[in-house]
Backbone of each chain as ProteinMPNN parsed JSONL, in Angstrom:
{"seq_chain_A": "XXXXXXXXXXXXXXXXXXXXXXXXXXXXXXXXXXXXXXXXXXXXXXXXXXXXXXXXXXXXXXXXXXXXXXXXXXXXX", "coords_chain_A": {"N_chain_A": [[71.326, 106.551, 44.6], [72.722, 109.53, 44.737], [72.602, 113.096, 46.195], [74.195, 115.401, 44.155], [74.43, 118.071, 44.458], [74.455, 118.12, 47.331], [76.624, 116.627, 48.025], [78.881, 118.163, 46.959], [78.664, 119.897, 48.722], [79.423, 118.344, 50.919], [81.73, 118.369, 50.396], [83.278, 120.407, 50.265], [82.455, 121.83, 52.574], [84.452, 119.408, 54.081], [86.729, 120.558, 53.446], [88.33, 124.078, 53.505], [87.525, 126.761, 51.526], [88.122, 125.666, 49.002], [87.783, 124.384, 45.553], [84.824, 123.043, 44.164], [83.758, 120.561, 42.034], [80.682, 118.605, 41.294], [80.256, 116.149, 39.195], [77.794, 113.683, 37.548], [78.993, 111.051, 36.117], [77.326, 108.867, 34.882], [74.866, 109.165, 34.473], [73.647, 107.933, 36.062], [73.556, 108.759, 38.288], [75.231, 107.618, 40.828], [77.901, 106.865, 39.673], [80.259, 108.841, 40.198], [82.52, 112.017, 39.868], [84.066, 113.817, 40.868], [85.793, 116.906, 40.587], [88.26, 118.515, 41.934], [89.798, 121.6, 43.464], [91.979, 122.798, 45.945], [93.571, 124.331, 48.406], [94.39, 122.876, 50.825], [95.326, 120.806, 49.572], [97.854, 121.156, 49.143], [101.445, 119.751, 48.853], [100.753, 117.135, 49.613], [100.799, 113.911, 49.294], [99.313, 112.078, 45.833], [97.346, 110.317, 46.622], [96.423, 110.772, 49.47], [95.414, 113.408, 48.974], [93.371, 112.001, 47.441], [92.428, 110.721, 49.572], [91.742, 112.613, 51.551], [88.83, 113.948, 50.315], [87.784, 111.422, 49.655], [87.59, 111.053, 52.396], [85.255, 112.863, 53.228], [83.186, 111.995, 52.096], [82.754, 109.608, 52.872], [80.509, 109.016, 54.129], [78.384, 109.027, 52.145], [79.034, 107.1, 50.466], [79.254, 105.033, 52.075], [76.818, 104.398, 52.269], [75.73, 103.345, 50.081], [74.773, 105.652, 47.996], [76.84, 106.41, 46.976], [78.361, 104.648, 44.254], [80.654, 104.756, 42.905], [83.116, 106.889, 42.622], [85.172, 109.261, 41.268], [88.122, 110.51, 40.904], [89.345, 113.879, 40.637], [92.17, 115.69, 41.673], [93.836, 118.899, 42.045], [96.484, 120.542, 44.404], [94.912, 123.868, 45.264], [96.078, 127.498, 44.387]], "CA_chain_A": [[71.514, 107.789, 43.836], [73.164, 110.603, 45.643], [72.392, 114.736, 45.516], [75.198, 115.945, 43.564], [74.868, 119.248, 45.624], [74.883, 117.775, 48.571], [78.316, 115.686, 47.588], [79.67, 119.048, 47.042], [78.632, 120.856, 50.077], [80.212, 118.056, 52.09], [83.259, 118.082, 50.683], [83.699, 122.287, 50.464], [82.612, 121.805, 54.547], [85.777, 119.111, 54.934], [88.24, 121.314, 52.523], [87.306, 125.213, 53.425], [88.364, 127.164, 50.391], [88.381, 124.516, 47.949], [87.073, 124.856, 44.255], [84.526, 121.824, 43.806], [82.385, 119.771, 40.72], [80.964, 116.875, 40.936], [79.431, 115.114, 37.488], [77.521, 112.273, 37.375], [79.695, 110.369, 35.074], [76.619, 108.059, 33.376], [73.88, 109.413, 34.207], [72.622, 107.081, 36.589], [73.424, 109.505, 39.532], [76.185, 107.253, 41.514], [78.763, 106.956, 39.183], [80.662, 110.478, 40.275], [83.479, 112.464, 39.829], [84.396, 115.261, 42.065], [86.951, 117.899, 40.273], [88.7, 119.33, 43.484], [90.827, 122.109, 43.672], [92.204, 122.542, 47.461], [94.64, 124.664, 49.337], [95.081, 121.648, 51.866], [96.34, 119.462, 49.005], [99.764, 121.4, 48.527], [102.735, 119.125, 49.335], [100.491, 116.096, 50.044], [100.731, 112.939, 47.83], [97.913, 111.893, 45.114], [96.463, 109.143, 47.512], [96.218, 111.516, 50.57], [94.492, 114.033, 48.387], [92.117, 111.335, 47.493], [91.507, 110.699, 50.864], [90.812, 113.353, 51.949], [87.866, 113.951, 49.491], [86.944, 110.345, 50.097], [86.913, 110.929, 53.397], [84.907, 114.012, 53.072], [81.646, 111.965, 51.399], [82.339, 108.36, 52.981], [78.883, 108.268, 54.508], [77.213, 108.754, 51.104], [79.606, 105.679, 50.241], [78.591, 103.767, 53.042], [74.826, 104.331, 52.394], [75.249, 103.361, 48.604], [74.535, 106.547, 47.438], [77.584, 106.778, 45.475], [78.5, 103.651, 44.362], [81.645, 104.86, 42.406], [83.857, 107.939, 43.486], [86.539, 109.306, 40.378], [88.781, 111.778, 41.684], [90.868, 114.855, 39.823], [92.666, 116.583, 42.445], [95.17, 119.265, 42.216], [96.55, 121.988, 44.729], [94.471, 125.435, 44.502], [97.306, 127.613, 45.039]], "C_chain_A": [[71.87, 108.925, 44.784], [72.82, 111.896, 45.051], [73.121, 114.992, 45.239], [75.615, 117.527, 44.254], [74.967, 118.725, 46.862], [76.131, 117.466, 48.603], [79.051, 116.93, 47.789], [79.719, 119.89, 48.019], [79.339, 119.837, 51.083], [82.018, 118.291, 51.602], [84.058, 119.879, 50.562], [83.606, 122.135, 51.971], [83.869, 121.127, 55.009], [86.834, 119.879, 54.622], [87.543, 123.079, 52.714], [88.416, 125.54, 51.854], [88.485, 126.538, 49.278], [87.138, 124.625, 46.96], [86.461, 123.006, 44.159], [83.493, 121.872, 42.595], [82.508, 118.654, 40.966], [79.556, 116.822, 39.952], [79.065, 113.892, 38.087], [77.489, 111.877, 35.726], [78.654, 109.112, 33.624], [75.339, 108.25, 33.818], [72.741, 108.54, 35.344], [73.086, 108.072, 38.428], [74.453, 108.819, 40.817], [77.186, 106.854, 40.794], [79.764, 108.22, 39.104], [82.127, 110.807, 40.0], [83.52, 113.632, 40.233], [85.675, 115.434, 41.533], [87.074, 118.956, 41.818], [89.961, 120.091, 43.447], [91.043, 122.64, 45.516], [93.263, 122.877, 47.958], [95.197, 123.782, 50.272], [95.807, 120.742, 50.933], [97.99, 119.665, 48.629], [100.722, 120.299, 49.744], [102.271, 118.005, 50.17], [100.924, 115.008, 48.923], [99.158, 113.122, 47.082], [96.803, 111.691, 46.222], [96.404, 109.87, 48.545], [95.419, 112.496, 50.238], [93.176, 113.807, 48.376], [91.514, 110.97, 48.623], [90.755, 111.507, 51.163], [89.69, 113.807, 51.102], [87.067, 112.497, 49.807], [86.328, 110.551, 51.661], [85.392, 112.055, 54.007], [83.003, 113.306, 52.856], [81.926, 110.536, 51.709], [81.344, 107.861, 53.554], [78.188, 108.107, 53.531], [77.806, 107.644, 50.424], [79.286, 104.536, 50.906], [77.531, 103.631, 52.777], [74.623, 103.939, 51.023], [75.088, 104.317, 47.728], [75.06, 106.75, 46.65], [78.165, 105.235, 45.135], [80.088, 103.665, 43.398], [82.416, 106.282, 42.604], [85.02, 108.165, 42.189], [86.273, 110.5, 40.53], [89.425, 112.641, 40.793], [90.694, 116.036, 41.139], [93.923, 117.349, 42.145], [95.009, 120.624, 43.489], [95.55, 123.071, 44.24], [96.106, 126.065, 45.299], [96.855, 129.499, 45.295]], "O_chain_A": [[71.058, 109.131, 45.686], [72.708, 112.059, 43.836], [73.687, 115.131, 46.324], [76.737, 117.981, 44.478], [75.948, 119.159, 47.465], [76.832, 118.162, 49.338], [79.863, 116.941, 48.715], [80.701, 120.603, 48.227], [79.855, 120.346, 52.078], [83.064, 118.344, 52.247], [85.215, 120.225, 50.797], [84.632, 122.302, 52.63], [84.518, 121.618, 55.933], [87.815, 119.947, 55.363], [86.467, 123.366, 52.189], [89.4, 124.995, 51.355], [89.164, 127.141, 48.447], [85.963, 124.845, 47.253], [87.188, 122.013, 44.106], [82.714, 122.762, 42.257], [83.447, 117.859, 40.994], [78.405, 117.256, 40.0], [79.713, 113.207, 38.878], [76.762, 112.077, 34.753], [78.875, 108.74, 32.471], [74.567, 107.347, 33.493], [71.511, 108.539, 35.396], [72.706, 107.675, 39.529], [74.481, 109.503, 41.841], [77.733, 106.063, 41.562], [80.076, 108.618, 37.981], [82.925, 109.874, 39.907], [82.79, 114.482, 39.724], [86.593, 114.636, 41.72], [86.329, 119.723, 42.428], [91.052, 119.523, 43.405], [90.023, 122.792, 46.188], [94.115, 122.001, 48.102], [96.392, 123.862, 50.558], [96.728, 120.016, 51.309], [98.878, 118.952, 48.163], [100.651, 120.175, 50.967], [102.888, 117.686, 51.187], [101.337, 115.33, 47.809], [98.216, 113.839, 47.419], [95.864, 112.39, 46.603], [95.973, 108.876, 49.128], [94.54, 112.713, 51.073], [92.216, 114.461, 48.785], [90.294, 110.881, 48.753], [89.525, 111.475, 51.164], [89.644, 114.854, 51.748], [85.886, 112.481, 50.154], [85.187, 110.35, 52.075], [84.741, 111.886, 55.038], [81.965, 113.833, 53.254], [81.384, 109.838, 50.852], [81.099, 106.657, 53.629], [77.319, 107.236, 53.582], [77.015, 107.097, 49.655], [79.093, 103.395, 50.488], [77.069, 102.526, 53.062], [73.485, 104.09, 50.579], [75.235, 103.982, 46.553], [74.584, 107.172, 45.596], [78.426, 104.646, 46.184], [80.63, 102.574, 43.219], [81.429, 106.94, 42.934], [85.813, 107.231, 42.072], [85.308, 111.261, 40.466], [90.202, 112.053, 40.041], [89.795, 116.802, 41.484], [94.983, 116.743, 41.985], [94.059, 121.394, 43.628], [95.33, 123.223, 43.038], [96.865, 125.593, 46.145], [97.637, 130.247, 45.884]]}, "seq_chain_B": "XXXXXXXXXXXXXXXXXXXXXXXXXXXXXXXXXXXXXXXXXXXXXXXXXXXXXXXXXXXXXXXXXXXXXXXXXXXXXXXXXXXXXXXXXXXXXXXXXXXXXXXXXXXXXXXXXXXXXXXXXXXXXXXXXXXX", "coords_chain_B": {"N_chain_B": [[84.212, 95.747, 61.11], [87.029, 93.338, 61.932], [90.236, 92.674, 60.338], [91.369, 89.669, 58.608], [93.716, 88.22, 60.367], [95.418, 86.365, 59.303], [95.124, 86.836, 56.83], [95.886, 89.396, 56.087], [98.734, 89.278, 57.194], [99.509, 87.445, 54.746], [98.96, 89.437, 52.901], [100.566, 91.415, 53.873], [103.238, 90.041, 53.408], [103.241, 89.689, 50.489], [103.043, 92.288, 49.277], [105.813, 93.411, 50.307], [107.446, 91.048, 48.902], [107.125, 91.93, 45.899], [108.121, 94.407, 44.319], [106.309, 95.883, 42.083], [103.026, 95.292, 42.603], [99.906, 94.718, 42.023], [96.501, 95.201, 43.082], [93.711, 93.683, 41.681], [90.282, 93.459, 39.968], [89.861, 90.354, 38.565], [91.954, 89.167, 36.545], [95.293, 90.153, 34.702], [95.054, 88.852, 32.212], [92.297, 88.566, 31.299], [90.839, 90.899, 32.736], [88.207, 91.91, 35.02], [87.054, 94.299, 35.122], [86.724, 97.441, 34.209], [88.463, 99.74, 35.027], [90.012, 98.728, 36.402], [91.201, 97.345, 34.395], [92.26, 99.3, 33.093], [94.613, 100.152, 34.666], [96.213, 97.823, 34.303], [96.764, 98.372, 31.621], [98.067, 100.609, 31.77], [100.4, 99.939, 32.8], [101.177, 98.154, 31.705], [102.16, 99.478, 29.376], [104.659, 100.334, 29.969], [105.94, 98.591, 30.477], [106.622, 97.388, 32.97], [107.792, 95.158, 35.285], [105.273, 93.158, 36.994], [103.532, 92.073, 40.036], [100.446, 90.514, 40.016], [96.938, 90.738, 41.902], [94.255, 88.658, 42.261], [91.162, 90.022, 43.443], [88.797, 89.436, 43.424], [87.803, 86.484, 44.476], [88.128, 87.15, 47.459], [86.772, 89.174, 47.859], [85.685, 91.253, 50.271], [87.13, 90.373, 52.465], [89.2, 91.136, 51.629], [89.318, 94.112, 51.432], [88.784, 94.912, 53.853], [91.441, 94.36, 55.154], [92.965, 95.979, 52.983], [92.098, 97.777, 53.994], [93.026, 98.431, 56.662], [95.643, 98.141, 56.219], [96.255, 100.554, 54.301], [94.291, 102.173, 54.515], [91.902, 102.219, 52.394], [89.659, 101.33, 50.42], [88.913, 100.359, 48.093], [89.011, 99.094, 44.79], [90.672, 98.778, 41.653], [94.242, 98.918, 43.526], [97.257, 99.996, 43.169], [100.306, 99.369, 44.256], [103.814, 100.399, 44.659], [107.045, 99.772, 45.916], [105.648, 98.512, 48.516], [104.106, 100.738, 49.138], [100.89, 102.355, 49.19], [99.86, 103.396, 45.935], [97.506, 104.132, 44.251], [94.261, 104.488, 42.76], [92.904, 104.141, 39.824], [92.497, 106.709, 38.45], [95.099, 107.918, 39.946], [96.903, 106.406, 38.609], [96.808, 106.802, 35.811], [96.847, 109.497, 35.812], [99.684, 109.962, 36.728], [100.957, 108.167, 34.891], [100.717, 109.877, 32.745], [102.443, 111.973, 33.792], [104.882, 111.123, 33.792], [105.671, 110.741, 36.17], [105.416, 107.939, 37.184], [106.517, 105.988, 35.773], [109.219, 107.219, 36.717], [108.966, 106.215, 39.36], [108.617, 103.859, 39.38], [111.162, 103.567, 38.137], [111.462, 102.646, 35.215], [112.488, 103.795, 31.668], [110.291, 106.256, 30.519], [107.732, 106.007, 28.354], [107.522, 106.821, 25.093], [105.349, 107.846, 23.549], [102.735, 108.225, 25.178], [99.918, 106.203, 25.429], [96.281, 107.145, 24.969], [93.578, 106.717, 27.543], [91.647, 103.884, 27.285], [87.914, 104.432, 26.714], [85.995, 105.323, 30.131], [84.668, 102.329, 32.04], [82.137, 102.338, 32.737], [80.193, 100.245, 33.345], [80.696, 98.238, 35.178], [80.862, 95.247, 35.874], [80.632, 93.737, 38.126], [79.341, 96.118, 39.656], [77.027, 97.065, 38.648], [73.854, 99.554, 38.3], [71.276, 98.649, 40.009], [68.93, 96.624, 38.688], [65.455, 96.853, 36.687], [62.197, 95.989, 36.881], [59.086, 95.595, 35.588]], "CA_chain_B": [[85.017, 94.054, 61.201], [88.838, 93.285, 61.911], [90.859, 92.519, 58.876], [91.64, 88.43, 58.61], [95.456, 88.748, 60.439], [96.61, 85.466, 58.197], [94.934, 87.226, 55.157], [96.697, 90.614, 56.387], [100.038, 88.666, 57.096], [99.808, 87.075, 53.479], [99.155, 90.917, 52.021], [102.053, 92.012, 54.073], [104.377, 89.495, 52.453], [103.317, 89.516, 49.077], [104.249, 93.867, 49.405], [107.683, 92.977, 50.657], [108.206, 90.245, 47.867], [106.387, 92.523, 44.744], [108.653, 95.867, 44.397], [105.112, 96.537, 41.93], [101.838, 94.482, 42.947], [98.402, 95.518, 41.505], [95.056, 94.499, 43.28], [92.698, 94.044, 40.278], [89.469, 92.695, 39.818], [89.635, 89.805, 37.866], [93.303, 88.809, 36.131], [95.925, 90.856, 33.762], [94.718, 88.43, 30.724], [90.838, 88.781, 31.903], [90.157, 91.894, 33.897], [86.885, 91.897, 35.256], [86.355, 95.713, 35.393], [87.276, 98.684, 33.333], [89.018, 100.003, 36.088], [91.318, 97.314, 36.708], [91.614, 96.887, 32.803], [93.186, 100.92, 32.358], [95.854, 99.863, 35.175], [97.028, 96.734, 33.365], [97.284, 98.906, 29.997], [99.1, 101.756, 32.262], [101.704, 98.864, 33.66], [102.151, 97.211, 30.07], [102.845, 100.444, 28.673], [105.649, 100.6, 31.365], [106.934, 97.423, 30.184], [107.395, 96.861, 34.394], [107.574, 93.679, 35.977], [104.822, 93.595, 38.358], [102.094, 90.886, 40.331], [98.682, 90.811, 40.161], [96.307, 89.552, 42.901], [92.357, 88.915, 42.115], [90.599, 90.337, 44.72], [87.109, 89.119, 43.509], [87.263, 85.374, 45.232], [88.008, 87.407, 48.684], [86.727, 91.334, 47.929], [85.295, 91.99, 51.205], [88.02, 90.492, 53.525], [90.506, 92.098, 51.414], [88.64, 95.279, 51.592], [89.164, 94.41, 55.497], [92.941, 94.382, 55.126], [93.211, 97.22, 52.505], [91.794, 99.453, 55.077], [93.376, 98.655, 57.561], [97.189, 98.544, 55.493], [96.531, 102.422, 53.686], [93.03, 103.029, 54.619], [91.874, 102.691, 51.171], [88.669, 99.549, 50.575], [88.212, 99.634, 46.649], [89.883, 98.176, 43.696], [92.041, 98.441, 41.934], [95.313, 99.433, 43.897], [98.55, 99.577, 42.522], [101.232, 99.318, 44.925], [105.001, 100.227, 44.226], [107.72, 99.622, 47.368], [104.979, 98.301, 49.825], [103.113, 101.96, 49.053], [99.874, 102.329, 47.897], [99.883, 104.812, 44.512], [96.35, 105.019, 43.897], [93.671, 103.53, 41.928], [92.855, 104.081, 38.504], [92.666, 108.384, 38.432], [96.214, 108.572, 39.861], [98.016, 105.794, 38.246], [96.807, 107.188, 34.987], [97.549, 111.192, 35.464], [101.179, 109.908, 37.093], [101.948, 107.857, 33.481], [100.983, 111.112, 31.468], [103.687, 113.546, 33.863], [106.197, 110.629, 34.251], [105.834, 110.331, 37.773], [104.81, 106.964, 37.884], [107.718, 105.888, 35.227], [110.259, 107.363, 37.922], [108.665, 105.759, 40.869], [109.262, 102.215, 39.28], [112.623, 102.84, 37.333], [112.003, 102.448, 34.029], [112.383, 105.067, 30.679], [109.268, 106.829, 30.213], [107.289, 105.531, 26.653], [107.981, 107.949, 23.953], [104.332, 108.079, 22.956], [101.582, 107.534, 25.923], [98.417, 106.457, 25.009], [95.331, 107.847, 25.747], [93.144, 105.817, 28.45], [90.544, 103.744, 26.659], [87.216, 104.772, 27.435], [85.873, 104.583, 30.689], [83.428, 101.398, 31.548], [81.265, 102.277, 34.266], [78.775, 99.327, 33.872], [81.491, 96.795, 35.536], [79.746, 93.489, 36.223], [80.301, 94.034, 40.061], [78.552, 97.222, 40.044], [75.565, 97.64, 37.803], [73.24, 99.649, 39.44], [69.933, 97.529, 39.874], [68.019, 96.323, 37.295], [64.176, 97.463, 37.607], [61.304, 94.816, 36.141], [57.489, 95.615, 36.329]], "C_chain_B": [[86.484, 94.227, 61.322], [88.994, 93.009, 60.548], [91.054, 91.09, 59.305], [93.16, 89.008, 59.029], [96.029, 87.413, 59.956], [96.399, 86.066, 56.956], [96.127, 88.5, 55.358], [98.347, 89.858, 56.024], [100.585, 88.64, 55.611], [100.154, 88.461, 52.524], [100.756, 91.278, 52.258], [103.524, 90.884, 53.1], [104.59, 89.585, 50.858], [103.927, 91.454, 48.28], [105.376, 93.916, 49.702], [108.206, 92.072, 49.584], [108.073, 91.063, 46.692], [107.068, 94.078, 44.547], [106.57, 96.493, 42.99], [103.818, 95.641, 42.153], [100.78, 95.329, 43.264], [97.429, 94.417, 42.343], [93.992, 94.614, 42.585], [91.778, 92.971, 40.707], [89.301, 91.952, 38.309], [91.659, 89.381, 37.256], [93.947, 89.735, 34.812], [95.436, 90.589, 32.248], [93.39, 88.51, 30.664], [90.21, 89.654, 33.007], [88.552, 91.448, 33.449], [85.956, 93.128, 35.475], [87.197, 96.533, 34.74], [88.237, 99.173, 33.95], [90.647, 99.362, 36.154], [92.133, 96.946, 35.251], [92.848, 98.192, 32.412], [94.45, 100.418, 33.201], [96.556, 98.816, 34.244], [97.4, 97.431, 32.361], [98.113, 99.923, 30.408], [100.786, 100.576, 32.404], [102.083, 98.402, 32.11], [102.551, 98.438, 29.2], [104.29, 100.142, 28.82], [106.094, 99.746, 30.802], [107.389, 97.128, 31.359], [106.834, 95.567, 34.581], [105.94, 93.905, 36.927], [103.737, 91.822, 39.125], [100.958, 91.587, 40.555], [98.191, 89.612, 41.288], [95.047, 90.12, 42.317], [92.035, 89.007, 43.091], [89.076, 89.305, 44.507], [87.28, 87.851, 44.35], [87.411, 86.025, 47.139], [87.829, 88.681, 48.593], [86.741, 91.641, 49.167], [86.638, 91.453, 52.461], [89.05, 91.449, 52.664], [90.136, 93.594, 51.453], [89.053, 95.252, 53.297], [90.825, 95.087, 55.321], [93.328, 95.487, 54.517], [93.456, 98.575, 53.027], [92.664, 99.808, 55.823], [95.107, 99.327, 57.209], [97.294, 100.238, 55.127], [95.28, 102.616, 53.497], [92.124, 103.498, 53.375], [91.031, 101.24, 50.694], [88.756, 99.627, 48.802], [89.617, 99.491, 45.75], [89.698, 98.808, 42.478], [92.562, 98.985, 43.017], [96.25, 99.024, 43.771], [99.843, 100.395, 43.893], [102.645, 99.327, 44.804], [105.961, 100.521, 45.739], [106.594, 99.771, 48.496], [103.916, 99.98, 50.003], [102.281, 101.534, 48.615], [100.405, 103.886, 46.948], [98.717, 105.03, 44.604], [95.812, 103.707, 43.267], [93.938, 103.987, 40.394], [93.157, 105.81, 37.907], [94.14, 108.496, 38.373], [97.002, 107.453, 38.727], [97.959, 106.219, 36.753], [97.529, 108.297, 34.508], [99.284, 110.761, 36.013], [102.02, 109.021, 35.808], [102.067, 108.957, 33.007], [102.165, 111.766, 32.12], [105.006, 112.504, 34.045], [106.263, 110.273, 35.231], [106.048, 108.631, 37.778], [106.514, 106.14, 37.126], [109.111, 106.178, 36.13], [109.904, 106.996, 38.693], [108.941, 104.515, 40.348], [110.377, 102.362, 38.73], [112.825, 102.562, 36.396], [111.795, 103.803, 33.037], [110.518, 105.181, 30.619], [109.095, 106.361, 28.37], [107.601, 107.019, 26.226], [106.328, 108.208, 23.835], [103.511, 107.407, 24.421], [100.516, 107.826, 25.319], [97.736, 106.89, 25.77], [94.324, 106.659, 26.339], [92.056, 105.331, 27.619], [88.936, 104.298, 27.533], [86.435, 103.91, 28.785], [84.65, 103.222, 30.895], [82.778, 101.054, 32.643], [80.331, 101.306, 33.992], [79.863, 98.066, 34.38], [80.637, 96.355, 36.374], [79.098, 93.756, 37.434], [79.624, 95.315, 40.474], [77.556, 97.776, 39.009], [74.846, 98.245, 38.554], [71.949, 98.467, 39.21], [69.08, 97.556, 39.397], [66.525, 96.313, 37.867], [63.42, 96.375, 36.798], [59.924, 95.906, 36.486], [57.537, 97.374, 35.795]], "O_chain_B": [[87.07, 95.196, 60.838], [88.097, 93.078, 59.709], [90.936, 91.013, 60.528], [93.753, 89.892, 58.411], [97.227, 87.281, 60.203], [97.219, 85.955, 56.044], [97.187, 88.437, 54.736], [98.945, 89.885, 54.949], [101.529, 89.289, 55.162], [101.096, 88.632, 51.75], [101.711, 91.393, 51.49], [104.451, 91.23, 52.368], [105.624, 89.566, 50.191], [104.696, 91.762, 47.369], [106.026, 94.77, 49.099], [109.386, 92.235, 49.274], [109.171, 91.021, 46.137], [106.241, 94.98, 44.684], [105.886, 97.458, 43.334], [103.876, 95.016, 41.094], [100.598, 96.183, 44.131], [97.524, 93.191, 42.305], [93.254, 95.582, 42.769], [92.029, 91.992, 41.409], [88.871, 92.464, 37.275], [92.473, 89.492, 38.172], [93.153, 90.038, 33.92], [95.353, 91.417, 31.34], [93.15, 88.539, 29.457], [89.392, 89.339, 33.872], [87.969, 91.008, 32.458], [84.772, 93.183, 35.809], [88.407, 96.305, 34.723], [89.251, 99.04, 33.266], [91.842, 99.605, 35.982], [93.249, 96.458, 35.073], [93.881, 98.11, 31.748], [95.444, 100.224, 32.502], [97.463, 99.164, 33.488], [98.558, 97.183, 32.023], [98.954, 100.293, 29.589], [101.945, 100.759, 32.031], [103.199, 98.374, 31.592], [103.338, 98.232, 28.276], [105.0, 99.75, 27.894], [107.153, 100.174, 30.343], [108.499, 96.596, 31.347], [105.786, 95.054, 34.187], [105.722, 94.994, 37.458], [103.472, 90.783, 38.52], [100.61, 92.671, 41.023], [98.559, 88.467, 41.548], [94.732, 91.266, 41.999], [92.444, 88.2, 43.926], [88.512, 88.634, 45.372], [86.706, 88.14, 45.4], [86.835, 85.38, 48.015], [88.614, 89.434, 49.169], [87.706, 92.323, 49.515], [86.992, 92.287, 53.294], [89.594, 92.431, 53.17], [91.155, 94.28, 51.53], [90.011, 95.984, 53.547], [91.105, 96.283, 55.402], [94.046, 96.222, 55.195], [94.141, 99.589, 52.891], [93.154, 100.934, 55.921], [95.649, 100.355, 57.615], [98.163, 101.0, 55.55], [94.92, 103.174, 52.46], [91.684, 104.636, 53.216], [91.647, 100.177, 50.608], [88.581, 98.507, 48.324], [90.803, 99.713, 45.996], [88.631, 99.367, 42.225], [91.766, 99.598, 43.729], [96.506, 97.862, 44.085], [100.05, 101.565, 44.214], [103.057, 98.168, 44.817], [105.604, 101.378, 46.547], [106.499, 100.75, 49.236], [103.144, 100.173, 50.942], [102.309, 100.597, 47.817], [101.019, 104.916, 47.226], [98.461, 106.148, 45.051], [96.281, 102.574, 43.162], [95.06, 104.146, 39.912], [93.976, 106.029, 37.014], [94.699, 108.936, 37.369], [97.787, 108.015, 37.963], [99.048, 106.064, 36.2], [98.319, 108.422, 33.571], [100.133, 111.485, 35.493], [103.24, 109.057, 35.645], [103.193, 109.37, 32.729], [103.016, 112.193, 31.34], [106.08, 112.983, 34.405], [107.005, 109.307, 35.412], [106.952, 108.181, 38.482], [107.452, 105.814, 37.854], [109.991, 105.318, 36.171], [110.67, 107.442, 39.546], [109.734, 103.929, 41.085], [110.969, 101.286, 38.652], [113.955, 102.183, 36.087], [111.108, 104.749, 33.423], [109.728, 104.239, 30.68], [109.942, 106.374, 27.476], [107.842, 108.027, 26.89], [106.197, 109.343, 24.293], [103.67, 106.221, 24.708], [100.083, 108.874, 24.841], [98.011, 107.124, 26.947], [94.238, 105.645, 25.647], [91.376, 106.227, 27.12], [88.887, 104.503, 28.745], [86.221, 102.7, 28.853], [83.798, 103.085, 30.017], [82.748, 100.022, 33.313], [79.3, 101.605, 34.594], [79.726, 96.958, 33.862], [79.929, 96.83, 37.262], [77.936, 93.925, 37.802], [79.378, 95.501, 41.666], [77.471, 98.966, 38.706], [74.867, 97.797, 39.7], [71.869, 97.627, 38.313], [68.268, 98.47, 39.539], [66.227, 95.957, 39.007], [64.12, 95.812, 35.957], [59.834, 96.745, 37.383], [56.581, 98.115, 36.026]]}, "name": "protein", "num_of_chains": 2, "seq": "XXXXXXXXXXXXXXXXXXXXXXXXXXXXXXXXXXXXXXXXXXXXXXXXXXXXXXXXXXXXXXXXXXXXXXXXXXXXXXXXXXXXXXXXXXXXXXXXXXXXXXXXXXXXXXXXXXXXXXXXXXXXXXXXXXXXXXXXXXXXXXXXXXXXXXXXXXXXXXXXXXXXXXXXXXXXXXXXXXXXXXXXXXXXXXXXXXXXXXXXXXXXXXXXX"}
């Protein structure tokens, strides 16, 4: 089960500036979704977006914590 | 861990033969995860050609290889010209704007459906069942 604030404080620390939410999608606390808006994502692809956000919280992935990760990324502009 | 370099090899060929090739858990006529199930219904919209590989009899080496190919371990991934696209998030939002429709080449559906709902209790990831 991961802290849902925590999730979001790492990934505002890898993206500065960046508008974040993350939901837990069923309730069981690792099923997440992180809404990310992000000045770094202009004129990247999707999948580079998602990285970076993945890469942002892949220790609480490695540790189980989140055991599912669904992404909506666009540009902040 | 390294990636298997005959499993790698095999990946690399089957992206060079597959202009679209999905890595799903479980098969197009029997997904094994919700996940994997919305791509197949994104692709048959599409009416595109594409291959499917089951990851489940080798997840974790192919998780190996995934990484190492576009740095990217979970499943699905839908692959068009030897790219990865994404998993299940993008390949969805890129049917609704068209994108994804112009990245393989064919007319955009007149009518896209809406994604069935999602089905976070897939098999392979329940969280763990408590007794006592």
């Amino acid at each position: 089960m991961a802290d849902l604030v925590e999730i979001e404080r790492l990934i505002a620390e890898a993206l500065p500036g960046a508008e974040v939410e993350v939901l837990d999608e069923t309730g069981s606390g690792d099923h997440l979704r992180a809404i990310v808006r992000a000045p770094q994502f202009e004129g990247r692809s999707r999948i580079d977006q998602h990285r970076m956000v993945r890469a942002a919280v892949q220790s609480r992935m490695d540790d189980g914590s989140i055991h599912a990760l669904s992404i909506s990324a666009e540009p902040l502009r | 861990m390294a990636a298997n370099p005959e499993l790698k090899q095999q990946v690399d060929e089957l992206l060079r033969e597959n202009k679209v090739l999905l890595f799903m858990k479980g098969t197009p006529e029997m997904p094994r995860c919700g996940f994997s199930m919305r791509v197949v219904g994104v692709l048959e919209q599409l009416g595109v050609e594409y291959g499917a590989v089951d990851v489940l009899p080798l997840l974790d080496p192919l998780r190996e290889v995934t990484g190492e190919i576009s740095d990217w371990r979970t499943f699905p991934q839908l692959y068009v010209n030897g790219e990865l696209v994404g998993g299940c998030d993008i390949v969805e939002e890129m049917l609704e704007t068209g994108e994804l429709s112009e990245l393989v080449g064919v007319e955009q559906p007149e009518t896209v459906q809406p994604p069935p709902q999602p089905q976070p209790t897939d098999p392979q990831q329940s969280p763990p069942l408590k007794l006592g």
